[in-house]
C-alpha positions in Angstrom: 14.4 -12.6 6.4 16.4 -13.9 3.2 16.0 -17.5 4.8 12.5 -17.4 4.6 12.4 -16.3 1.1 14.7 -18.6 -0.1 12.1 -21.0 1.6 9.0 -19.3 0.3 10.8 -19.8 -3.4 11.7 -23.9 -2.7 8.0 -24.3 -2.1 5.4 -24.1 -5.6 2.3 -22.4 -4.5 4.3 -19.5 -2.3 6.9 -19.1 -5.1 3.9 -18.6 -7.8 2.3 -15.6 -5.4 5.8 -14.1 -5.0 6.5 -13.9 -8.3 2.7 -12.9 -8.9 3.7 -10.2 -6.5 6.9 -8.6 -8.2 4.9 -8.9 -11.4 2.3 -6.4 -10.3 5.1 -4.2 -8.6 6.8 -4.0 -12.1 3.8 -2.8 -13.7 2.7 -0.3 -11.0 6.3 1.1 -11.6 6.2 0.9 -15.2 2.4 2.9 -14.6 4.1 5.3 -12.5 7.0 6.2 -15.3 4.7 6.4 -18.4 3.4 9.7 -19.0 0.0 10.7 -19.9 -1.4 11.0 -23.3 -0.9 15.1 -23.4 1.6 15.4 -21.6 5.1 17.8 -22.4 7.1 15.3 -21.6 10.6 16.8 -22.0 9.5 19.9 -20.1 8.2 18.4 -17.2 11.8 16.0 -16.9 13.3 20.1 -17.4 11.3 21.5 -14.7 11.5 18.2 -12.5 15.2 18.5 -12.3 15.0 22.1 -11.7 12.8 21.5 -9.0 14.9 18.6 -7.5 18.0 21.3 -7.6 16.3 23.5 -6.1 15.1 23.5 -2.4 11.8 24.9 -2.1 8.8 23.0 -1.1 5.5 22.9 -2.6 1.7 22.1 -1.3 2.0 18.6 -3.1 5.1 16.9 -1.3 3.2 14.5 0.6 1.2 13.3 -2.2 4.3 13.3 -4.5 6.0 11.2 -1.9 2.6 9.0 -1.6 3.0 8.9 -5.2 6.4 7.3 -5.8 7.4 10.0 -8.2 4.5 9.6 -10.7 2.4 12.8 -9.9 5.0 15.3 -10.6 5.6 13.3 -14.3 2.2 13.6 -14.8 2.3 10.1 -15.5 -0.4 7.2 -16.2 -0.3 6.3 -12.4 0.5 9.6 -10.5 -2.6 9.7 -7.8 -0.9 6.1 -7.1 -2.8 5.2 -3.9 -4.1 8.1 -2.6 -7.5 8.3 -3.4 -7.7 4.7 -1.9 -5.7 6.1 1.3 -8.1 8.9 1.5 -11.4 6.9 1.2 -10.4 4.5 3.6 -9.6 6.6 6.0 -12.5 9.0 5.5 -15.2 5.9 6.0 -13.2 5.1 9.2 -13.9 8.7 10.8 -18.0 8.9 9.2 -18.3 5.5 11.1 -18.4 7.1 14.1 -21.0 9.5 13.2 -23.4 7.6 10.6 -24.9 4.8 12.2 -25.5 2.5 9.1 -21.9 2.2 8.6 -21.5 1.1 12.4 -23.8 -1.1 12.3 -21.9 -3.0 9.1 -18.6 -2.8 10.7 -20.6 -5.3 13.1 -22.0 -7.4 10.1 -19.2 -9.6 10.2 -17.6 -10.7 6.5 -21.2 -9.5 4.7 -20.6 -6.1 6.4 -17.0 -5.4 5.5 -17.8 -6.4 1.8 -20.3 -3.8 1.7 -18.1 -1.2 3.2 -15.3 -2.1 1.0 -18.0 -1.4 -1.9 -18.6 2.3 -0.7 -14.7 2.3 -0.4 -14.3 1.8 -4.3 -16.8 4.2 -5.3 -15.4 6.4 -2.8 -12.0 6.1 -4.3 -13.1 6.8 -7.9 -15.1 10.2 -7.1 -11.7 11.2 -5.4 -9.5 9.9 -8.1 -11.6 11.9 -10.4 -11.3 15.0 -8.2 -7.6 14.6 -7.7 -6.9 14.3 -11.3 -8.9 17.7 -12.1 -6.9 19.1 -9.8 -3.5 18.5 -10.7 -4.5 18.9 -14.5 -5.3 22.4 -13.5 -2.7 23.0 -11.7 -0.1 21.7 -14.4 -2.1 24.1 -16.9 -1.6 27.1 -14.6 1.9 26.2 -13.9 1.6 25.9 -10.3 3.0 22.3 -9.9 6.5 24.1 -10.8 6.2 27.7 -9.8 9.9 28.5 -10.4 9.8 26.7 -14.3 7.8 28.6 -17.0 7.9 26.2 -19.4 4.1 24.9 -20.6 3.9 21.1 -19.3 0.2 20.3 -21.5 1.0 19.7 -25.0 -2.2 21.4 -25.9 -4.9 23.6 -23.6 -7.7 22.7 -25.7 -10.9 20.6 -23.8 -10.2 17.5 -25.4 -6.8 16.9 -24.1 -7.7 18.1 -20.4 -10.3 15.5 -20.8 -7.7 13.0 -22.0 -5.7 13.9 -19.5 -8.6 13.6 -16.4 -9.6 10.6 -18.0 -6.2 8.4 -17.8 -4.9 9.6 -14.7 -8.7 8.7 -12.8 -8.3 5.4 -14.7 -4.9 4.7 -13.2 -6.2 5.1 -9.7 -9.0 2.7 -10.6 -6.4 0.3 -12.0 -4.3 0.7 -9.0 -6.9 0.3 -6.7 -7.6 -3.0 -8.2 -3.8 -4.2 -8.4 -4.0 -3.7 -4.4 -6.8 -6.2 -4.1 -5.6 -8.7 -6.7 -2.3 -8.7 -4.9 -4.3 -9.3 -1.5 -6.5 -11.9 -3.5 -3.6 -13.8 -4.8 0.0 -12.4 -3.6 1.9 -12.4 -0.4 0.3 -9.7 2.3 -2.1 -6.6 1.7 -2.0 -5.6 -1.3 -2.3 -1.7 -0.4 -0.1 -1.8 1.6 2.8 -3.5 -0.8 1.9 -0.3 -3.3 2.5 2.0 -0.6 5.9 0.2 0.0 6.7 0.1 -3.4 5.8 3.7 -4.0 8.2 5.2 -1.0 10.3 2.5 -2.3 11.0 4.1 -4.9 11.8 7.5 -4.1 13.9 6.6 -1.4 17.3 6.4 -3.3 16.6 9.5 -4.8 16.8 10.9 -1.4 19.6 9.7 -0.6 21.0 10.8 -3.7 20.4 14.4 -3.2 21.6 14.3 0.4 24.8 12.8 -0.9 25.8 15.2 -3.4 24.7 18.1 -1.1 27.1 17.1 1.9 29.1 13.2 2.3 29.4 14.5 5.7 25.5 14.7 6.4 25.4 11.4 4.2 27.5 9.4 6.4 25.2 10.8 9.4 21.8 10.1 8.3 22.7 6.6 7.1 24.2 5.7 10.6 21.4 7.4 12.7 18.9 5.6 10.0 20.0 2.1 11.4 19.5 2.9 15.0 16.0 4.4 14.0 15.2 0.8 12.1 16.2 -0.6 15.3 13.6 1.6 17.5 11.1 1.1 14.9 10.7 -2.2 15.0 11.4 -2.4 18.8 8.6 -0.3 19.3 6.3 -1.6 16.3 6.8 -5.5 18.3 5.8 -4.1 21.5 2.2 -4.9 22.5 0.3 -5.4 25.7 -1.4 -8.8 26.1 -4.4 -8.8 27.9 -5.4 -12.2 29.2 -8.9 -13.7 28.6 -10.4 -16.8 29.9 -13.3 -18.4 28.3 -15.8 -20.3 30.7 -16.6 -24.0 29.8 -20.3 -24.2 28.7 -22.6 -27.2 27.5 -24.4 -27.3 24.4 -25.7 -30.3 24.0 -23.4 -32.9 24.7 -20.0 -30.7 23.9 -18.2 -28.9 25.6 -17.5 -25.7 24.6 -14.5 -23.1 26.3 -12.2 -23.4 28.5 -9.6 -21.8 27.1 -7.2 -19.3 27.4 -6.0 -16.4 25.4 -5.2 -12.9 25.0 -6.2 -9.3 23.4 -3.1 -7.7 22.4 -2.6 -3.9 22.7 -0.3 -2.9 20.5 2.2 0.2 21.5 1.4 1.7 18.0 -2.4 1.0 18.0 -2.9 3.6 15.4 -0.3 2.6 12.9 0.6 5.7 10.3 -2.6 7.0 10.1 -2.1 10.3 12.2 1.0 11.1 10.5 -0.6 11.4 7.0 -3.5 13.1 8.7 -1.6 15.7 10.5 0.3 16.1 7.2 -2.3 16.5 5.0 -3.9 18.9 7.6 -1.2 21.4 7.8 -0.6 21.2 4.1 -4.2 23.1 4.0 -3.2 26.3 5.2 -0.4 26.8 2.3 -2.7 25.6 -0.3 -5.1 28.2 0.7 -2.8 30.9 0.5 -1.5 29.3 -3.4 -5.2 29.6 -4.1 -6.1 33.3 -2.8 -2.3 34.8 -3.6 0.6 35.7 -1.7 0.2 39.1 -1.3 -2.4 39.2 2.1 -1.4 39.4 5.7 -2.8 35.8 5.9 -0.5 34.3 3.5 2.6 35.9 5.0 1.6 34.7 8.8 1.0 30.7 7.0 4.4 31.2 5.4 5.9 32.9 8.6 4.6 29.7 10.9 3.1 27.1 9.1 6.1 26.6 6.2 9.2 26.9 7.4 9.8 23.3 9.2 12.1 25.0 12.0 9.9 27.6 13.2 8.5 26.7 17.0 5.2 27.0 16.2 5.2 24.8 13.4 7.1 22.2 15.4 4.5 22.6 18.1 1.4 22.3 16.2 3.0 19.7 14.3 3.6 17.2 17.0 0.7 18.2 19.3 -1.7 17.2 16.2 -0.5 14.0 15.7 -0.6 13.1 19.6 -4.3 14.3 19.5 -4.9 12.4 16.3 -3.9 9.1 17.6 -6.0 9.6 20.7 -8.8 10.1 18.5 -8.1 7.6 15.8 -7.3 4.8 18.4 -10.8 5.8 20.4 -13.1 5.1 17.2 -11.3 2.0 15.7 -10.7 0.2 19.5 -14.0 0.4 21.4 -13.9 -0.7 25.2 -17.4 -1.0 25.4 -17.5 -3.2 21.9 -15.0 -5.5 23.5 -16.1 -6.0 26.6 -19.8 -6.8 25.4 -18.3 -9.1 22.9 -16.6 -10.6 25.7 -19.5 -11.3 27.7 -21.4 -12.1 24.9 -19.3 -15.2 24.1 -18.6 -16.4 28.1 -15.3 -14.3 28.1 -13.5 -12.8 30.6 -10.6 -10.7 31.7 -8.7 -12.5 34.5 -9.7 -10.3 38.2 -11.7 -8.5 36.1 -15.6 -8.5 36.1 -17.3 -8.9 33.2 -19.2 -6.0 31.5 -18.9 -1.9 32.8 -15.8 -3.2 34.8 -14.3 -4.6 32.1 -14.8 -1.6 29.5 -13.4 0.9 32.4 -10.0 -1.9 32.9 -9.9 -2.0 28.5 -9.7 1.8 28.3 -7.2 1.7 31.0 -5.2 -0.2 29.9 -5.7 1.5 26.0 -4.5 5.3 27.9 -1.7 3.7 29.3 -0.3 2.4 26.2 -1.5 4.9 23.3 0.1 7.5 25.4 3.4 6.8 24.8 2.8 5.1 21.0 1.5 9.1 20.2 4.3 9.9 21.8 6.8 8.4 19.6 4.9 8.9 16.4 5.4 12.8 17.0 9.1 12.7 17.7 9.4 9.9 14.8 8.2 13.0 12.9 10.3 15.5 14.2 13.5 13.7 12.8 13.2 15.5 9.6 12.8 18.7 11.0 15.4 18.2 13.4 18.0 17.4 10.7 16.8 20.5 9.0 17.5 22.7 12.5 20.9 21.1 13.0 22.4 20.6 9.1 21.4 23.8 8.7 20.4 23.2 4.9 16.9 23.5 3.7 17.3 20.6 1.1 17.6 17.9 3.7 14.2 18.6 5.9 12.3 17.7 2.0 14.5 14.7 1.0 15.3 13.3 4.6 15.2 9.8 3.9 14.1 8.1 7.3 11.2 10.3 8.4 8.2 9.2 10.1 6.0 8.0 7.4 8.9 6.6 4.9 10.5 4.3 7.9 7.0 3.8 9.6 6.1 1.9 5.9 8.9 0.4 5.2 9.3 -1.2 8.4 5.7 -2.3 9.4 5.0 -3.7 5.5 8.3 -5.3 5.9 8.0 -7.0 9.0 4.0 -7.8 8.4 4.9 -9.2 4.9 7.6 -11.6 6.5 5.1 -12.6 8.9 2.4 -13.8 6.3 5.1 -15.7 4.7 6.4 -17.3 7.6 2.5 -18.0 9.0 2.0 -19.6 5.0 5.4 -21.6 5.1 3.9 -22.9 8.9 0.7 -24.1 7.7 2.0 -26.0 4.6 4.3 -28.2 7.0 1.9 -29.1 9.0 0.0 -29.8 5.9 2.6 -32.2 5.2 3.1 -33.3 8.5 -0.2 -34.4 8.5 -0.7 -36.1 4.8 2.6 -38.3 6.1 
């Protein structure tokens, strides 16, 4: 990896779009640490580090871990990429059901711009939604249950609107920093923010686990390099279907002939399932914040749906995200699409027949190899909550380092941004090749 940076920097064009690229990750970090017009800033850096003492979990720890640290500061950039997140994945599952947005997933380039459009506006009526909502909350003091101390400088309309104002206008500015670094940086850009944002947080984890127990420490950072190791094992794997093309005249060319292959990857649904499944069981405990503590509801959610080592949170947990990425893998990998584009263009699967047969072979093969992908995507999971079960110490389940979404990002961007420099450095010596 450092030898093909070092490369990347020896040649002009890729060294301007790496540099381009940590440009935009120092300001998305400097967005992240400046707080909010309105904003008490030495009582929330009080009741921050009360909270980080403390081990108690609240209804906004996935978002704050989405965030890279910026939500709890109440700072410019604290949705980070969220709202983006959310809208993208939201238009993924209403393409299933809305048949105007299927039909422009099949548009080609056209399509996808115009889907990318309803994205955006998407991500702004969330952003603006999200920011109400944690301005409210940090008025009501329910980002920090355990600190009293008032986080607004002032409870008057105009500051809330302030507030709303400059945190919905950080998504928006976020969201646009993702597709200029896509535009003109190395990789996609969304995916770099998300990088940078559990980035971020990470040696703060490892901080906190340190000073709880070197013991534990020592642990997690030797199981964390076997679980690199499986990561990217499993992240590499893929199934390669063949596919020949048949040779066909048009004209006086000759078109096909060829061979090639669809690969199937082991992980066909990537880290969507986990944030779903997250964000899913995160409901239930924001209900119960919402309509108080006191009913028979709330204490069954915080009997079995809070505490990480109960068994029917562990069961729900994982059997969620192996029925998630059954369902997201069925509506972003169609069969049926695949084979038809397969016919459509001479294509075919080798001892395969073209069309219905085809489709049937496709899912087959799909089954055989999202089973286990869903499977590891729920233990991945689990390693948190296993830590939790056998440390014994509820600070480590919240600030375990190498958990299933934290190493799922930091290993996929990672090894997908390497690849994009490696495919540019390829290109630009053949370039060369060629002009000599």
């Amino acid at each position: 990896m450092l030898s093909v940076i070092s490369r990347a920097l020896r040649t002009p064009e890729l060294r301007g779009k790496l540099l381009f690229t940590l440009g935009m990750i120092v300001l998305f970090r400097f967005g992240q640490i400046l707080p909010a017009p309105g904003v008490h800033v030495r009582n929330v850096t009080a009741c921050l580090t009360q909270a980080q003492a403390g081990s108690s979990r609240t209804v906004f720890d996935l978002v704050q871990f989405f965030s890279g640290g910026g939500m709890l500061r109440l700072s410019v950039f604290a949705l980070g990429i969220v709202p983006y997140i959310t809208a993208s994945i939201v238009l993924q599952l209403l393409a299933v059901t809305i048949p105007r947005l299927a039909a422009l997933r099949k548009e080609g380039q056209a399509g996808n711009a115009k889907i990318t459009q309803y994205t955006r506006y998407l991500t702004i009526g969330l952003a603006v939604l999200n920011a109400t909502a944690v301005v409210a909350m940090a008025r009501s003091g329910q980002i920090f249950p355990s600190c009293r101390l008032p986080l607004l400088a002032g409870q008057d309309l105009l500051t809330t609107i302030t507030l709303v104002s400059t945190i919905t206008a950080g998504a928006i500015v976020t969201m646009w920093m993702g597709e200029q670094l896509t535009e003109r940086g190395v990789g996609n850009g969304m995916s770099i923010l998300i990088f940078t944002q559990v980035v971020a947080v990470f040696p703060s984890y490892l901080t906190t686990i340190m000073r709880q127990s070197v013991a534990a420490f020592v642990m997690i950072m030797v199981l964390g390099v076997f679980l690199v190791a499986a990561v990217v094992f499993v992240e590499q794997g893929q199934r390669r279907v063949p596919v020949q093309y048949a040779k066909r005249m048009v004209g006086s060319r000759t078109y096909g002939g060829t061979s090639t292959y669809i690969p199937i990857k082991v992980n066909q649904a990537g880290i969507v399932p986990v944030i779903f499944t997250s964000s899913l069981l995160m409901l239930p405990q924001l209900a119960v914040s919402v309509a108080g503590p006191e009913s028979g509801v709330a204490a069954w959610v915080n009997r079995y749906l809070v505490s990480g080592d109960h068994p029917v949170y562990i069961v729900s947990y994982f059997a969620l995200i192996v029925s998630f990425a059954f369902f997201y893998v069925s509506i972003t990998f169609d069969p049926a699409e695949v084979a038809d584009n397969l016919r459509r263009y001479g294509g075919f699967v080798q001892g395969v027949r073209p069309g219905r047969p085809t489709a049937e072979y496709m899912n087959y093969v799909l089954t055989r190899m999202t089973a286990p992908g869903s499977i590891y995507l729920g233990v991945l999971s689990l390693i948190p909550i296993v830590a939790f079960v056998l440390l014994r110490d509820p600070g480590t389940q919240q600030n375990f380092p190498f958990g299933g979404a934290s190493i799922l990002i930091m290993v996929g961007v990672g090894l997908e941004t390497v690849k994009q420099i490696e495919s540019q450095l390829q290109q630009r010596n053949y370039e060369g090749f060629l002009r000599k």
